[in-house]
C-alpha positions as a Python dict, from the first residue, in 0.01 Angstrom:
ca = {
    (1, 'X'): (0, 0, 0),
    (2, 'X'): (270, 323, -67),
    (3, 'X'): (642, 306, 19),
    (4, 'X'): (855, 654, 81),
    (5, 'X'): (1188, 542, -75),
    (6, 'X'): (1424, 873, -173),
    (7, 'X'): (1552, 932, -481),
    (8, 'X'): (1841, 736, -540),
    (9, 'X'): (2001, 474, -669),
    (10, 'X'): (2259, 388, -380),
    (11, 'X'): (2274, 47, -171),
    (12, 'X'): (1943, -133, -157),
    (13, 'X'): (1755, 91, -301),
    (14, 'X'): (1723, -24, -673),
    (15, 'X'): (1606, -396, -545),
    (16, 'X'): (1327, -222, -324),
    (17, 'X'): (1229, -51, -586),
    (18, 'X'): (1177, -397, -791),
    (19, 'X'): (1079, -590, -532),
    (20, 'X'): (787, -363, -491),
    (21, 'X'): (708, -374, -858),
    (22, 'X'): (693, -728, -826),
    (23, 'X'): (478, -787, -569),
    (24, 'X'): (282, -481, -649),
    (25, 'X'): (337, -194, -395),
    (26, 'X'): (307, 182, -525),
    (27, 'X'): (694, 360, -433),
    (28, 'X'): (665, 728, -369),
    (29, 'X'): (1008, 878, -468),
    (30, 'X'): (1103, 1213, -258),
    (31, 'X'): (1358, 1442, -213),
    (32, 'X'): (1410, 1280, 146),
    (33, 'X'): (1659, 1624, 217),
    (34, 'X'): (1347, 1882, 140),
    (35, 'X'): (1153, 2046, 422),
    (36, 'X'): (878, 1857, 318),
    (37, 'X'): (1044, 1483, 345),
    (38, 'X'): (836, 1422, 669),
    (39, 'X'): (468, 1526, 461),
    (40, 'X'): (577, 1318, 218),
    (41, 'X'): (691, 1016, 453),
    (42, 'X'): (305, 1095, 607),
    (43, 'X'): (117, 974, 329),
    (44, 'X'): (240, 670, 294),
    (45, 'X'): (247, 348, 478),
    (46, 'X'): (614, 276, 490),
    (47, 'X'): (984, 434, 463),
    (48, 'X'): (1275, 266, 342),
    (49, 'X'): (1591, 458, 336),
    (50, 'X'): (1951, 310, 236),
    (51, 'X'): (2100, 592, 401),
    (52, 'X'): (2501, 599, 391),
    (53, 'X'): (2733, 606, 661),
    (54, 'X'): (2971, 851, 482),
    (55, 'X'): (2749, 1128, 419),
    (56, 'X'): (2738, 1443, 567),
    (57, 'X'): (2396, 1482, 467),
    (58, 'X'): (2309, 1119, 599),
    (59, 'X'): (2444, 1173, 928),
    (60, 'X'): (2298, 1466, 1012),
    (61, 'X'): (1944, 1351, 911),
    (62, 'X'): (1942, 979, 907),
    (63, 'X'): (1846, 901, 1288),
    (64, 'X'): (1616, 1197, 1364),
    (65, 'X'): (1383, 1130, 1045),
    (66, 'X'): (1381, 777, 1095),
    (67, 'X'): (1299, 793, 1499),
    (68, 'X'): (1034, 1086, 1404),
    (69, 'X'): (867, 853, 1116),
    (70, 'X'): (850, 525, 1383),
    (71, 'X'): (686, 792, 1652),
    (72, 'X'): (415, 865, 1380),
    (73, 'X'): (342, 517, 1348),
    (74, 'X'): (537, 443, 1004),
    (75, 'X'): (670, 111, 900),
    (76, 'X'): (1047, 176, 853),
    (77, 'X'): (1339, 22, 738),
    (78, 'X'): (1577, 37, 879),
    (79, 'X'): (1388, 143, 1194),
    (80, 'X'): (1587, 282, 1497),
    (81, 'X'): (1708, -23, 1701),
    (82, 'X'): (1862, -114, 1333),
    (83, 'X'): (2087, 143, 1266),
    (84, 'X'): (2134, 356, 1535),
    (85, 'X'): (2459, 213, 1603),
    (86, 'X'): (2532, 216, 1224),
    (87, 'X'): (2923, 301, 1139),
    (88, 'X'): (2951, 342, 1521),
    (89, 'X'): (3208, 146, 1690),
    (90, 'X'): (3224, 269, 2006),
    (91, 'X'): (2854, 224, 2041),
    (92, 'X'): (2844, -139, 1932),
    (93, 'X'): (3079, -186, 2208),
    (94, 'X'): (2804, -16, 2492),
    (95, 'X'): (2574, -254, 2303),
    (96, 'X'): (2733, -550, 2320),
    (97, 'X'): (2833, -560, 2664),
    (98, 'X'): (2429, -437, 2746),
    (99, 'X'): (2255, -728, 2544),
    (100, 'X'): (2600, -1031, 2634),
    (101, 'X'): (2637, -1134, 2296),
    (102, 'X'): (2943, -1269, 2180),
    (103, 'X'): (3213, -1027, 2055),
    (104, 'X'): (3571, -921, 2081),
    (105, 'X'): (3685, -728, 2349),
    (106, 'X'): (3746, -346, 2317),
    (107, 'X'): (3835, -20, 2542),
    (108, 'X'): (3730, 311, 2506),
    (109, 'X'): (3888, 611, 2634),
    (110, 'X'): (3760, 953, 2708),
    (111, 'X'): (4079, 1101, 2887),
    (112, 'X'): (4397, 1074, 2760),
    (113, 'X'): (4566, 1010, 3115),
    (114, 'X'): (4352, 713, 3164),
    (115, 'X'): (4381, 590, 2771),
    (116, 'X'): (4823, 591, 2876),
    (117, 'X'): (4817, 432, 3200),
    (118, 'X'): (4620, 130, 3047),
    (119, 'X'): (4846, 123, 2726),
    (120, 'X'): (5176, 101, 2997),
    (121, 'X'): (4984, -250, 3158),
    (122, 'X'): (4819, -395, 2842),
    (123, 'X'): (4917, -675, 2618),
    (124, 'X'): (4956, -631, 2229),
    (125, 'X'): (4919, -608, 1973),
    (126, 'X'): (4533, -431, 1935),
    (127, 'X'): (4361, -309, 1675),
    (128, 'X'): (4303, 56, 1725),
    (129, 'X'): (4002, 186, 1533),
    (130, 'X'): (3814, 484, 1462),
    (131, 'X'): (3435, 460, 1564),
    (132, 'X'): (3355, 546, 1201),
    (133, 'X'): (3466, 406, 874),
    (134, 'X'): (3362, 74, 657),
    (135, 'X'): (3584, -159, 453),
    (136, 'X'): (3842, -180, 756),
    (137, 'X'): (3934, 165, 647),
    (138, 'X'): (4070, 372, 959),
    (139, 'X'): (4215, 20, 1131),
    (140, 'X'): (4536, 11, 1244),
    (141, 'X'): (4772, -273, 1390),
    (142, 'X'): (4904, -128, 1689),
    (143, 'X'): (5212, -353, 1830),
    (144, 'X'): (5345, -177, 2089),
    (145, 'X'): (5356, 104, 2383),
    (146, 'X'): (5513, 346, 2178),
    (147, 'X'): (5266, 309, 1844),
    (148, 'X'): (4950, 299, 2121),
    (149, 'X'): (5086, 625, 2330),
    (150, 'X'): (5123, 781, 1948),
    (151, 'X'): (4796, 678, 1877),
    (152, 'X'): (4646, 836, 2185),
    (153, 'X'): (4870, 1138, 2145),
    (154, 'X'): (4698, 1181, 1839),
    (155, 'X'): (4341, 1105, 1928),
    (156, 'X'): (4322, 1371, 2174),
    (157, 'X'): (4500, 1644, 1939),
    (158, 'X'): (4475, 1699, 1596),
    (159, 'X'): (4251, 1320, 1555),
    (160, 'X'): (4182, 1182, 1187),
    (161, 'X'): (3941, 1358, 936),
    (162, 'X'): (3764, 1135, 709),
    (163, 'X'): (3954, 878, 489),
    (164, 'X'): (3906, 937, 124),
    (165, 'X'): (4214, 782, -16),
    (166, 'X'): (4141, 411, 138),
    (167, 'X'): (3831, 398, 9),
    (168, 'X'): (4007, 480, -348),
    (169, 'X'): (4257, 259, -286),
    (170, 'X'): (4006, -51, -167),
    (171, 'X'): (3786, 14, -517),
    (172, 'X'): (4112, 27, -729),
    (173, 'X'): (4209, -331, -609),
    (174, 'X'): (3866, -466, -670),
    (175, 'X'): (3855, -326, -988),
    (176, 'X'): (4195, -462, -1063),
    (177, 'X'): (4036, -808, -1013),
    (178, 'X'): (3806, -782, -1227),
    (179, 'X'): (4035, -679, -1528),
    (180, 'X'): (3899, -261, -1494),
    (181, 'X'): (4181, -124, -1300),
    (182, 'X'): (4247, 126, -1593),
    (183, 'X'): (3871, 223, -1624),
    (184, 'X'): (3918, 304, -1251),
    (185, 'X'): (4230, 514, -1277),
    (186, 'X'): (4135, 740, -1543),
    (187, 'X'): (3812, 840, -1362),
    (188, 'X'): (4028, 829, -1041),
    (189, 'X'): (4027, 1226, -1014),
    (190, 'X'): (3632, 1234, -1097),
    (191, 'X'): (3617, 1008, -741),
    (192, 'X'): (3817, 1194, -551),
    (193, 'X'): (3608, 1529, -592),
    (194, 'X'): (3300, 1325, -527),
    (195, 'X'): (3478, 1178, -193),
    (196, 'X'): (3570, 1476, -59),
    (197, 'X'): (3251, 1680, -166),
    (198, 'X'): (3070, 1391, 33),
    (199, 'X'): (3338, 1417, 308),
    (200, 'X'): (3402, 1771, 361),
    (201, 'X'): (3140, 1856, 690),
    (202, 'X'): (3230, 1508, 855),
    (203, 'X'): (3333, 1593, 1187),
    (204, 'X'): (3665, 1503, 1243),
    (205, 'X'): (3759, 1162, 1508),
    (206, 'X'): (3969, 1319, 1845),
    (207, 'X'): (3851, 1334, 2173),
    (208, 'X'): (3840, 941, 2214),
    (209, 'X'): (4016, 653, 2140),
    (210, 'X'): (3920, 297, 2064),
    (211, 'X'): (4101, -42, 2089),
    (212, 'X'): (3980, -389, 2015),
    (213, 'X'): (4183, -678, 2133),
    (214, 'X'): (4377, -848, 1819),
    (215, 'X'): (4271, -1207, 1750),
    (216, 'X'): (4544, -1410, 1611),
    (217, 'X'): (4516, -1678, 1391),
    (218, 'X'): (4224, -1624, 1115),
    (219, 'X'): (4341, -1597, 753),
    (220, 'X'): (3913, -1498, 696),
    (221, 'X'): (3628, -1423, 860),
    (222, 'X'): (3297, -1482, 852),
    (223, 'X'): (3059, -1321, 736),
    (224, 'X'): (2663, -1365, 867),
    (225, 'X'): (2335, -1185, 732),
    (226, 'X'): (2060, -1205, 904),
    (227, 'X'): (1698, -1076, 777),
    (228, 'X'): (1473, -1182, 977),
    (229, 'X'): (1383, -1537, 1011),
    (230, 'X'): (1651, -1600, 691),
    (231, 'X'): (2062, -1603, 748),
    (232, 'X'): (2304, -1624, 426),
    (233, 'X'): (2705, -1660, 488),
    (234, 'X'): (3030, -1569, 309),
    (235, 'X'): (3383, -1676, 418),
    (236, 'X'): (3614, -1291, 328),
    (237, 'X'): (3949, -1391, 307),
    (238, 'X'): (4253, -1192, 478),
    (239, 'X'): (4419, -956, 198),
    (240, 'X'): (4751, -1057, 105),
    (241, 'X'): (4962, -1020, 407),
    (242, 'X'): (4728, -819, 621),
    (243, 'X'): (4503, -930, 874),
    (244, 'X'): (4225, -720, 810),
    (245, 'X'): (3939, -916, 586),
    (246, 'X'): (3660, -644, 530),
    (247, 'X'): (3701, -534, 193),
    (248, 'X'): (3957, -765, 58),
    (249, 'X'): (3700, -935, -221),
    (250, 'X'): (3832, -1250, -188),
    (251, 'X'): (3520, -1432, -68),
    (252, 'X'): (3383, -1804, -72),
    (253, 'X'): (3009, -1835, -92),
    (254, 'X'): (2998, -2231, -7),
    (255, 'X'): (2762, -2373, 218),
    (256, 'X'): (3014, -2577, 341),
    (257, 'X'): (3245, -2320, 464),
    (258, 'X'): (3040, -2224, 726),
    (259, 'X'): (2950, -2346, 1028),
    (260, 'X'): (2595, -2376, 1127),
    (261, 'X'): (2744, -2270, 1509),
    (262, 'X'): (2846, -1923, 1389),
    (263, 'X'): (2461, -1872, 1204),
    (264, 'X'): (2285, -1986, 1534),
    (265, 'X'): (2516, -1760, 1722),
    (266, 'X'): (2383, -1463, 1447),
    (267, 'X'): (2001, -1552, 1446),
    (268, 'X'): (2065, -1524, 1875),
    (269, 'X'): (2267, -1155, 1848),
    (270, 'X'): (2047, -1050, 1594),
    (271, 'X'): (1778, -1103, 1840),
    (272, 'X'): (1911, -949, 2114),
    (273, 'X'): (1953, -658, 1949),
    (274, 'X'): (1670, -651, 1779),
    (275, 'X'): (1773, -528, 1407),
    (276, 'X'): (1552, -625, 1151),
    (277, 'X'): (1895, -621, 948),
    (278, 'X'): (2212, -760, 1094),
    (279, 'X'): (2546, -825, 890),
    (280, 'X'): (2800, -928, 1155),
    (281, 'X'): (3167, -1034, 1135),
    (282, 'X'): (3284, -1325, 1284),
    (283, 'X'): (3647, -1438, 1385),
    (284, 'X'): (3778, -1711, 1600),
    (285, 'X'): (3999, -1724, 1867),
    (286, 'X'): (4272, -1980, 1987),
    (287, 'X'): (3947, -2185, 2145),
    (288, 'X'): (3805, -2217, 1850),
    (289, 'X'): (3446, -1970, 1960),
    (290, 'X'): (3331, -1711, 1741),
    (291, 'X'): (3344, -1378, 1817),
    (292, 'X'): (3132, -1107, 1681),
    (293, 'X'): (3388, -768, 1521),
    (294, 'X'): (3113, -558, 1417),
    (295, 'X'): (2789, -555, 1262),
    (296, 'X'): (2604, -331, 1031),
    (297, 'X'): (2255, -279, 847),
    (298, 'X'): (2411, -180, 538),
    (299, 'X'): (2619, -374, 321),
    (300, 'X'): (2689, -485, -77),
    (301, 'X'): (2390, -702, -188),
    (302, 'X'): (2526, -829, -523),
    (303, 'X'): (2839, -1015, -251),
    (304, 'X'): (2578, -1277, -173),
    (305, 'X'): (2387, -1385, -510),
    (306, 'X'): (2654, -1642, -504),
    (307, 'X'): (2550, -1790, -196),
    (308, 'X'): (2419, -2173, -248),
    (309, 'X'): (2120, -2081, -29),
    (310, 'X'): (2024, -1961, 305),
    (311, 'X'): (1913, -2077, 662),
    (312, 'X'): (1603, -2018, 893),
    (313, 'X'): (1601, -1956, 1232),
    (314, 'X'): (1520, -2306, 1265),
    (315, 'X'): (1873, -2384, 1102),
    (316, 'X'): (1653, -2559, 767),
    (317, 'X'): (1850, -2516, 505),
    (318, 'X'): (1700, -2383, 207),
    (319, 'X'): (1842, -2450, -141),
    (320, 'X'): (1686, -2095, -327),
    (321, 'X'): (1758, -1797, -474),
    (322, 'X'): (1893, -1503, -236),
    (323, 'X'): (1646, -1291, -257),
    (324, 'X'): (1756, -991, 22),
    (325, 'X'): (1607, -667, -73),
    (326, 'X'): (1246, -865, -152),
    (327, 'X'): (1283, -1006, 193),
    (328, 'X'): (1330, -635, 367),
    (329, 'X'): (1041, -548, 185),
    (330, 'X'): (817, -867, 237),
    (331, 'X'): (918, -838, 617),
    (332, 'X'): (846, -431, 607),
    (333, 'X'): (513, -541, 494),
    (334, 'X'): (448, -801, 646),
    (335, 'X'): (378, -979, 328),
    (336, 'X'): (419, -1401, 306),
    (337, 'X'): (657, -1544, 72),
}
């Protein structure tokens, strides 16, 4: 049994790479940007690719290599139904609606006419988003006409380019958590090239804009990740008087803090949409139901080694070691634990 994984060392990639060790699977590393990615894809029996929502590279590639491997027969992760809504907003909201799961409302506007006669009738405060961007970077309270017909003023002109300076500012508060702030600030200008060298070609957001209604009330969310038959759970806390929870690092990884409502509501959505991989963010609103924010393939796997265990689809719980990048592969495989 041979695995395609590219060389890297980003996101899941190093635990494939020693999960297969473990359970004795040959990797193939490959330059997965060359002309000859798909040949080398070809020979083996599987593909796993962490690819990266922030890449030019990435997005150009990702979806096309990964559809064209699953047409060839190739076991892939993540395949197509997985990610092709990755870092995509606007298309979780098509998706959403399609499959009924659960989730907040939103509005999407292709005309700017149409996107300022709603603003003048709708209640606020929303949350206007770009379709791209993790770590509740590019999120914006919006509280009123004026800030939404600004918002839409500037969605169909000049729009956003890519955000490097959030995502510097999110990894400077982590590190400043964990006692490395100044290790982080004096290689601050070293991560800023890198951004904007990985930036640079990202198209840039106009020509739409996106609102999601604002749920009041939640001081965290919820966190669900679902792998197939197996669902862990973190509680995020809110960041210090913000309402935004992605990204803050203040998390709670006991069992106790979750509901078992919210993980039967995941295994269901994850279902439905049928990812292989689903990491979806839960709030609640004033009726106490969860609703789903987003959801993404990708995500930090060292965040849930904490966890006290994990769930099954048929809600046992299971007092073990998370295991989540030997569980992509096992699953891949089909291999039993």
């Amino acid at each position: 049994m041979k695995v395609a994984i590219p060389d890297s060392s980003a996101g899941f990639t190093s635990g494939w790479i020693d999960a297969c060790k473990k359970l004795g699977i040959t990797v193939v590393r490959f330059d997965v940007y060359a002309p000859s990615a798909m040949a080398n894809i070809l020979k083996c029996d599987a593909f796993m690719w962490h690819w990266h929502h922030a890449s030019t590279k990435d997005w150009l590639l990702a979806r096309q290599l990964i559809m064209s491997a699953e047409m060839a027969g190739i076991r892939v992760f993540p395949n197509i139904n997985t990610c092709w809504h990755f870092d995509d907003k606007v298309g979780q909201k098509y998706m959403f609606e399609a499959v009924n799961v659960p989730a907040v409302k939103s509005w999407v506007f292709y005309e700017k006419e149409s996107a300022i006669k709603w603003a003048r009738i709708t209640k606020y405060p929303l949350v206007f988003k770009l379709r791209s961007g993790a770590g509740a970077i590019n999120v914006r309270l919006i509280h009123d006409l004026r800030q939404a017909s600004a918002m839409i003023r500037k969605m169909f002109g000049a729009g956003f380019s890519a955000s490097i300076f959030s995502d510097l500012t999110t990894a400077i508060r982590r590190k400043k958590r964990s006692g490395q702030l100044w290790q982080k600030l004096l290689h601050a200008p070293s991560i800023i090239m890198a951004k904007l060298a990985q930036r640079k070609n990202l198209p840039r957001q106009n020509g739409y804009v996106y609102f999601q209604e604002f749920v009041p009330g939640n001081a965290y969310d919820t966190r669900i990740v679902v792998i197939g038959d197996r669902a862990v759970g973190i509680r995020r806390y809110c960041r210090p008087n913000d309402f935004r929870a992605s990204g803050s690092g203040e998390i709670s990884y006991a069992k106790s803090d979750i509901s078992e409502e919210v993980v039967k509501i995941a295994f269901e959505s994850a279902r439905k949409i049928c990812a292989q991989c689903a990491a979806f963010d839960f709030v609640q609103n004033e009726r106490g139901e969860y609703l789903i924010v987003e959801v993404s393939y990708g995500f930090t796997v060292d965040a849930y080694a904490k966890c006290e265990g994990f769930w099954t689809s048929d809600m046992k719980w299971h007092n073990k070691p998370i295991e989540i990048c030997e569980w992509m592969v096992r699953d891949l495989l089909n291999m039993a634990e």
